[in-house]
DRENPA-704075 format. One record per residue: residue number from 1; residue in one letter; x, y, z of N, C-alpha, C, CB in turn. Coordinates in pm, whole numbers, plus 50000, padded with zeros to 5 digits. Glycine has a CB too. Example, Ala and Ser with C-alpha at 12.3 -4.5 7.8 and 13.67 -1.06 7.14 Angstrom:
2
    n  res    nxx    nyy    nzz   caxx   cayy   cazz    cxx    cyy    czz   cbxx   cbyy   cbzz
    1    a  51319  49431  50780  51230  49550  50780  51320  49670  50780  51131  49553  50905
    2    s  51285  49775  50708  51367  49894  50714  51290  50003  50787  51408  49940  50572
END
This chain:
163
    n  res    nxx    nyy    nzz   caxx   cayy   cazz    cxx    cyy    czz   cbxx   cbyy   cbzz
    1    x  50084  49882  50000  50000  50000  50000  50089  50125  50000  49904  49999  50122
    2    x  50064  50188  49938  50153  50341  49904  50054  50423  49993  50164  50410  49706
    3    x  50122  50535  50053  50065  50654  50098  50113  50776  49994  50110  50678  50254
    4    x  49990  50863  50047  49963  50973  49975  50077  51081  50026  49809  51016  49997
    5    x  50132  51114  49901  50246  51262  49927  50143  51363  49904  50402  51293  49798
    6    x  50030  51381  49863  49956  51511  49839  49901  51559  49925  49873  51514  49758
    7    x  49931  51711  49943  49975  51825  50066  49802  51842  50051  50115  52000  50025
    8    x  49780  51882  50206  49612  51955  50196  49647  52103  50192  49490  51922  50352
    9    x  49528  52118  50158  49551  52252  50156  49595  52380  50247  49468  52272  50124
   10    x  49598  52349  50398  49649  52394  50526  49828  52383  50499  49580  52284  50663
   11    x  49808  52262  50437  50015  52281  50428  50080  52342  50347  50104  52165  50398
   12    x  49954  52446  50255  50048  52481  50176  50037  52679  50179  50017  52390  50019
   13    x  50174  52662  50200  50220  52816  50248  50310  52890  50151  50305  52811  50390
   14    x  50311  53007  50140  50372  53071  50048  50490  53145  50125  50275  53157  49970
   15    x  50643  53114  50101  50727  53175  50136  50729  53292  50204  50773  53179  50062
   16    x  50772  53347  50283  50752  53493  50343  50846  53537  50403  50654  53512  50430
   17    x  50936  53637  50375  51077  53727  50431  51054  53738  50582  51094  53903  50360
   18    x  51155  53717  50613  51189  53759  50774  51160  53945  50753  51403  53705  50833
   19    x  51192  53953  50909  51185  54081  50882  51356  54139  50901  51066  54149  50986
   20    x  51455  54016  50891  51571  54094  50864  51585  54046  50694  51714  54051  50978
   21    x  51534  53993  50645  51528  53943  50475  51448  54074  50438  51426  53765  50427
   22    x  51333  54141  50475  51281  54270  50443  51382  54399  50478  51145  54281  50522
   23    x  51414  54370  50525  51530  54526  50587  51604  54549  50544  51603  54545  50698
   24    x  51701  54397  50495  51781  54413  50392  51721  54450  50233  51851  54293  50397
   25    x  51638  54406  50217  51583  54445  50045  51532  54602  50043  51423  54332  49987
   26    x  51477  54632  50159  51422  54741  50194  51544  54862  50171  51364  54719  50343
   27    x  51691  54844  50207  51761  54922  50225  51840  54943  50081  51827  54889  50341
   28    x  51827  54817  49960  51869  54784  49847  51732  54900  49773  51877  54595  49821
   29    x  51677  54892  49818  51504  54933  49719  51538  55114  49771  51271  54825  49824
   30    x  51615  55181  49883  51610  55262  49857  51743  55343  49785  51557  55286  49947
   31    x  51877  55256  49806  51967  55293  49770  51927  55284  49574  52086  55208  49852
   32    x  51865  55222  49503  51830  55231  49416  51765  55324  49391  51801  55157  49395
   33    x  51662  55372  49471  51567  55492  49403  51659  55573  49392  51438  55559  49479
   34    x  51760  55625  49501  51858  55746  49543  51951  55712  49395  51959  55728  49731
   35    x  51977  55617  49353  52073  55610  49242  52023  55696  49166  52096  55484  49174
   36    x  51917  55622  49112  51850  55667  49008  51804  55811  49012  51749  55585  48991
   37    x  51750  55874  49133  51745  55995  49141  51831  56085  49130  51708  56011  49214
   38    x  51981  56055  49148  52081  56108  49158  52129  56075  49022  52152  56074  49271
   39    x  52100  56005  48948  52195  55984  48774  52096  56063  48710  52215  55795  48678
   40    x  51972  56139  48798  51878  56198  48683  51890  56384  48685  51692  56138  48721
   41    x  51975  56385  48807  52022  56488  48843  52156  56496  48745  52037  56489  48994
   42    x  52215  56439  48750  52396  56452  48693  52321  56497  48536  52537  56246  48692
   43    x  52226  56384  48522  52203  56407  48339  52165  56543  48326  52067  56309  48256
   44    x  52032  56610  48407  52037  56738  48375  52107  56838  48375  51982  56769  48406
   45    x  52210  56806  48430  52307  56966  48517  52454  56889  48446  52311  56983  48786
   46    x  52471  56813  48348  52644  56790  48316  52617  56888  48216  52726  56618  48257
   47    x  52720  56919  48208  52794  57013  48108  52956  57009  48058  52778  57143  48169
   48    x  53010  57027  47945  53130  57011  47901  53166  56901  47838  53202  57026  47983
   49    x  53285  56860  47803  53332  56782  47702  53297  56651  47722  53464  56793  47686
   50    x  53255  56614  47592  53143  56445  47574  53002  56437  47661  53243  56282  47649
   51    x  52950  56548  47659  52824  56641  47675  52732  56503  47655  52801  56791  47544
   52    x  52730  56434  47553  52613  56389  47439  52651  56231  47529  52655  56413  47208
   53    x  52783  56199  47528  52779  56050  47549  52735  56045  47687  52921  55970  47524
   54    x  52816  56134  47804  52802  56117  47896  52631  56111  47942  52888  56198  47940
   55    x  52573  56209  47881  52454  56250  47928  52317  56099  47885  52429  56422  47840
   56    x  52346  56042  47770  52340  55931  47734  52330  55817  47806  52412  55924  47676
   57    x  52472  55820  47866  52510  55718  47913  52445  55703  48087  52666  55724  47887
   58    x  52399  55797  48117  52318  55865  48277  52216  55767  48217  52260  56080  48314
   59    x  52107  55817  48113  52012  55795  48118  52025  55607  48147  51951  55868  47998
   60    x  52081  55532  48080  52088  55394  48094  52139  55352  48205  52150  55338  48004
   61    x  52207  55429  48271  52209  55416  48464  52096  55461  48509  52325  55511  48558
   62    x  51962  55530  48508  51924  55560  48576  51810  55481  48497  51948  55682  48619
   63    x  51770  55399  48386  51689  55321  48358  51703  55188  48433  51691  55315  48232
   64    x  51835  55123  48420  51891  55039  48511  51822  55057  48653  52041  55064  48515
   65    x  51873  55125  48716  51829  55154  48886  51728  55187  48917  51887  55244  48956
   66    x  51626  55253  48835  51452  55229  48806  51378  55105  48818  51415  55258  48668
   67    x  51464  54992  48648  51414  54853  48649  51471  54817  48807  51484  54746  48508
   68    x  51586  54822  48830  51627  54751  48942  51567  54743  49083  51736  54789  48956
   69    x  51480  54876  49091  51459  54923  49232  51291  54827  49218  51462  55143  49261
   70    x  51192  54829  49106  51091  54765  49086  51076  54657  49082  51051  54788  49020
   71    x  51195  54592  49051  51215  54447  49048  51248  54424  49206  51344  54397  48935
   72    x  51310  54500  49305  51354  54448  49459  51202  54550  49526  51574  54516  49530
   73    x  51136  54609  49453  50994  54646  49518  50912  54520  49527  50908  54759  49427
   74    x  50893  54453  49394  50736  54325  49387  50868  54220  49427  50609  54279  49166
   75    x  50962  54235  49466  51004  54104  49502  50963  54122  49682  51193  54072  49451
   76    x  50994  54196  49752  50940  54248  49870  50784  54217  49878  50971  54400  49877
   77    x  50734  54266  49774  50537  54253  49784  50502  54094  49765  50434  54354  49619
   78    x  50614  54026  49631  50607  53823  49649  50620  53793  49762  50727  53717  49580
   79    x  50675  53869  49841  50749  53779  49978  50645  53830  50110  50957  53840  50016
   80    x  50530  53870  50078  50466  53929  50190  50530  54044  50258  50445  53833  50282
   81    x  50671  54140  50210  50691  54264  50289  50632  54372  50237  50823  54298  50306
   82    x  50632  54481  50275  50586  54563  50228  50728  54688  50169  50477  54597  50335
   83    x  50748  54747  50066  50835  54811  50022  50779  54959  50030  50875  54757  49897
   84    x  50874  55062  50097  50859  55150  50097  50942  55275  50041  50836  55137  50181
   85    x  50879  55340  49908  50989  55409  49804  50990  55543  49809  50967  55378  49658
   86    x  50876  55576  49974  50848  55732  49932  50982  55808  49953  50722  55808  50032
   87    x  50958  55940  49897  51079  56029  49935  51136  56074  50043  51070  56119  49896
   88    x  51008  56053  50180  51055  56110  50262  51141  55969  50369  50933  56206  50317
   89    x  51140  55842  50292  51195  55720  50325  51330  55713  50275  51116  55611  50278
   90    x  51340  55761  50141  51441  55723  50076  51536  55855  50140  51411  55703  49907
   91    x  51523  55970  50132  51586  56057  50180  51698  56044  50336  51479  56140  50185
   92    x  51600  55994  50439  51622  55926  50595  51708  55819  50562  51478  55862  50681
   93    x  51695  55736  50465  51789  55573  50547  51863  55607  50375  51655  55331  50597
   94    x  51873  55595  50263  52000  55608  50178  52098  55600  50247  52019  55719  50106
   95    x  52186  55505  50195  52331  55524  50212  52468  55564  50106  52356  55410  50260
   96    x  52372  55644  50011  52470  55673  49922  52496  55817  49938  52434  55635  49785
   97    x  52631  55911  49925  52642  56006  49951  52557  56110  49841  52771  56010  49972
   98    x  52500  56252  49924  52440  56328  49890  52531  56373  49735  52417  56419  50011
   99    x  52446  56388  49632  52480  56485  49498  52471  56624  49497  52396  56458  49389
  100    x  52617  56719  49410  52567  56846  49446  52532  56937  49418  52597  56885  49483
  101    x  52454  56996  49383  52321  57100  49293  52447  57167  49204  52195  57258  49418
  102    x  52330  57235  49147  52430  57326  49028  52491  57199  48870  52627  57398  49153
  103    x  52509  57298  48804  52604  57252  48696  52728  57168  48709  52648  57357  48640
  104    x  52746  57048  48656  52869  56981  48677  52948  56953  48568  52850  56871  48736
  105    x  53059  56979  48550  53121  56960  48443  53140  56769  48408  53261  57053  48468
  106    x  53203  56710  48290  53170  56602  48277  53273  56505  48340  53143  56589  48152
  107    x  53388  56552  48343  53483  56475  48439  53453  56448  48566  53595  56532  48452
  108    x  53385  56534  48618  53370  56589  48749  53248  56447  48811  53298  56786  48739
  109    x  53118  56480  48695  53010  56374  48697  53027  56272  48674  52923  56383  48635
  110    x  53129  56226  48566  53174  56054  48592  53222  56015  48741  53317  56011  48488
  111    x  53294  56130  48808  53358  56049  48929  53268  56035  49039  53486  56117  48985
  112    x  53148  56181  49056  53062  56149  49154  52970  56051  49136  53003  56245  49188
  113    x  52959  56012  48982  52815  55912  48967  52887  55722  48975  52715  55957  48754
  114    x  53011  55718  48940  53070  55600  48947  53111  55550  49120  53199  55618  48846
  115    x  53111  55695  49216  53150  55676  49377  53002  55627  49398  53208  55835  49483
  116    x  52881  55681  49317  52761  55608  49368  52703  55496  49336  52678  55666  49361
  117    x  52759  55468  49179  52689  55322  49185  52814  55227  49292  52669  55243  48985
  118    x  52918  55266  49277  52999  55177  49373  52946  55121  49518  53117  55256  49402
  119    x  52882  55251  49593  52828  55232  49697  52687  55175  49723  52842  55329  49740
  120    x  52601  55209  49574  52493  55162  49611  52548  54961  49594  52353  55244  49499
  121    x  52632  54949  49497  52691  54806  49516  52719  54764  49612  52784  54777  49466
  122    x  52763  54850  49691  52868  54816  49830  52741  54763  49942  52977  54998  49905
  123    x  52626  54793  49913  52476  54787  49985  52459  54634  49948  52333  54906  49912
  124    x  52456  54617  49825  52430  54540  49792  52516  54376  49820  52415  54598  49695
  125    x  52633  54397  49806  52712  54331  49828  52742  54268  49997  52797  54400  49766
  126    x  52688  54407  50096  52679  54376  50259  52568  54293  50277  52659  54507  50357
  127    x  52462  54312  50196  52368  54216  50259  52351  54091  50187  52238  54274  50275
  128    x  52379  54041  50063  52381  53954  49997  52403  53817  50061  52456  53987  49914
  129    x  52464  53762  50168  52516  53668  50215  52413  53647  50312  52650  53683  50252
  130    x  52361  53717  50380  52242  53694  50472  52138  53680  50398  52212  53795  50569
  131    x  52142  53736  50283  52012  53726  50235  52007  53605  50163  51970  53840  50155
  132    x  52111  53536  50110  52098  53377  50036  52141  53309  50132  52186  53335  49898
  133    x  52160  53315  50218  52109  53234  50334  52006  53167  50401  52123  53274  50392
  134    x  51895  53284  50348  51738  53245  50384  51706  53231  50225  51626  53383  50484
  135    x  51705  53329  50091  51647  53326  50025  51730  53331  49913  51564  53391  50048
  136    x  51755  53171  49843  51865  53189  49758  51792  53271  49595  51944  53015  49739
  137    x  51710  53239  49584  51594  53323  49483  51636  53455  49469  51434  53334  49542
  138    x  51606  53523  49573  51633  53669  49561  51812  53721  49591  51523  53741  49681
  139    x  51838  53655  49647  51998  53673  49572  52058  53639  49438  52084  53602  49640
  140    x  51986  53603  49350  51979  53581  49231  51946  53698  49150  51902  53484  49215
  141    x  51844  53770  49241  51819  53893  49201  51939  53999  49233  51693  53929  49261
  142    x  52000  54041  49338  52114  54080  49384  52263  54031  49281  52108  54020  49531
  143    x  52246  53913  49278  52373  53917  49147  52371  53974  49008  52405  53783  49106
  144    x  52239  53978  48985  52204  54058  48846  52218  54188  48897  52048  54033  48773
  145    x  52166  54251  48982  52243  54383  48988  52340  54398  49017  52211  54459  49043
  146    x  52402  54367  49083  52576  54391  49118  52643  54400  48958  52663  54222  49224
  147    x  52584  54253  48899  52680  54251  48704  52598  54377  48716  52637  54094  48518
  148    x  52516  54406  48679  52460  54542  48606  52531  54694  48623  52312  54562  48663
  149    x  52549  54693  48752  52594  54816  48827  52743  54832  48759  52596  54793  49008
  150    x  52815  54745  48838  52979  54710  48811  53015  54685  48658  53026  54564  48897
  151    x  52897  54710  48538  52922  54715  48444  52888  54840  48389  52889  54622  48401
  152    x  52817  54916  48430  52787  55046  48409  52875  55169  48480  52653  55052  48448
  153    x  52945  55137  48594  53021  55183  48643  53147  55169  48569  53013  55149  48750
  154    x  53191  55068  48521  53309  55069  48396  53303  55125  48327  53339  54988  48324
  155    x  53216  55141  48237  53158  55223  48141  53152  55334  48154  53060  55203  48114
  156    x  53115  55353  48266  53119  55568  48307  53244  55607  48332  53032  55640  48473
  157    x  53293  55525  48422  53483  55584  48497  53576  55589  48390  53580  55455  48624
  158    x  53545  55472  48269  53616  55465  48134  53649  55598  48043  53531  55377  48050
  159    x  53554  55687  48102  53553  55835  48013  53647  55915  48113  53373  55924  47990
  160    x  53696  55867  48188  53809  55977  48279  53935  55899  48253  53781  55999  48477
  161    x  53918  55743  48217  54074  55692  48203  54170  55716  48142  54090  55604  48178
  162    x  54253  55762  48141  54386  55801  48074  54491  55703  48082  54440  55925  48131
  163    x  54542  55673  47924  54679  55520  47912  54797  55603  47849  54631  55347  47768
END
C-alpha cells in the first residue's frame, strides 16, 4: 500500500521574508531609488566635454536603477513585505552620499556618479550573504544587479581613464 504525498491545503504556504530578509531588500530598494534619482540629476546639470555620450550614458544608469529598484519592490510585495519608496523614506535611510546641485562639468560627473553606483553596490554586496542564506531566489536577484551596476560603472569611469 503506498501513501499519499499530496499536501492539503492547510500545508500549503507561500514563502515569506523575515523581517531581517525585508530590511535588507528594503535598504537595496532605497539605495536604488537614490541612484537613480541622483543619475537623473547629473544628466540634467552635466555640462562640458562628451556632453552627448556622457549625458546618454546617465540615462541607461538611471533606467537600470529604476528597472532595478521595481524588480527588489514586487520582490518584497512576492514575499509578503511591504516596500517602501516614498521620498521622505528614501531621503532618511540612503546610504549613498548626497549629489551636488548646480552645473557639473563632465569629468567631474563621471567620478561622483561611478562613487555612487559603487556604493549603492557596496549595499548590495553587505547584505547579499544573509540574504541567500534564507532566500537563495532573491539573491539571484542581487547578482544581476551587482553585474549590472559594476558594468555600468566601467563604462562611466572609462571616460576619465587616461593610458
Amino acid at each position: 500500500m503506498t501513501t499519499s504525498t499530496r499536501r492539503t491545503e492547510t500545508d500549503v504556504k507561500g514563502f515569506q521574508a523575515s523581517a531581517a530578509l525585508s530590511a535588507h531588500l528594503q535598504q537595496v530598494l532605497v539605495d536604488l531609488i537614490e541612484l537613480h534619482l541622483q543619475g537623473k540629476q547629473a544628466h540634467w546639470n552635466v555640462v562640458g566635454t562628451n556632453f552627448r555620450d556622457l549625458h546618454l550614458q546617465l540615462d541607461e544608469l538611471v533606467d537600470f536603477a529604476r528597472a532595478g529598484s521595481d524588480t527588489v519592490a514586487e520582490r518584497l510585495r512576492a514575499l509578503d513585505a511591504v516596500a517602501d519608496g516614498r521620498s521622505d523614506t528614501v531621503a532618511a535611510t540612503t546610504t549613498l552620499p548626497g549629489f551636488p546641485p548646480y552645473e557639473r562639468g563632465t569629468a567631474e560627473v563621471v567620478d561622483l556618479i561611478a562613487t555612487r553606483i559603487y556604493a549603492a553596490v557596496q549595499t548590495l554586496r553587505d547584505v547579499h550573504d544573509e540574504v541567500d542564506g534564507e532566500d537563495p531566489t532573491t539573491a539571484d536577484i542581487l547578482h544581476q544587479l551587482i553585474d549590472g551596476l559594476e558594468k555600468l560603472a566601467w563604462l562611466i569611469k572609462s571616460e576619465n581613464r587616461k593610458v
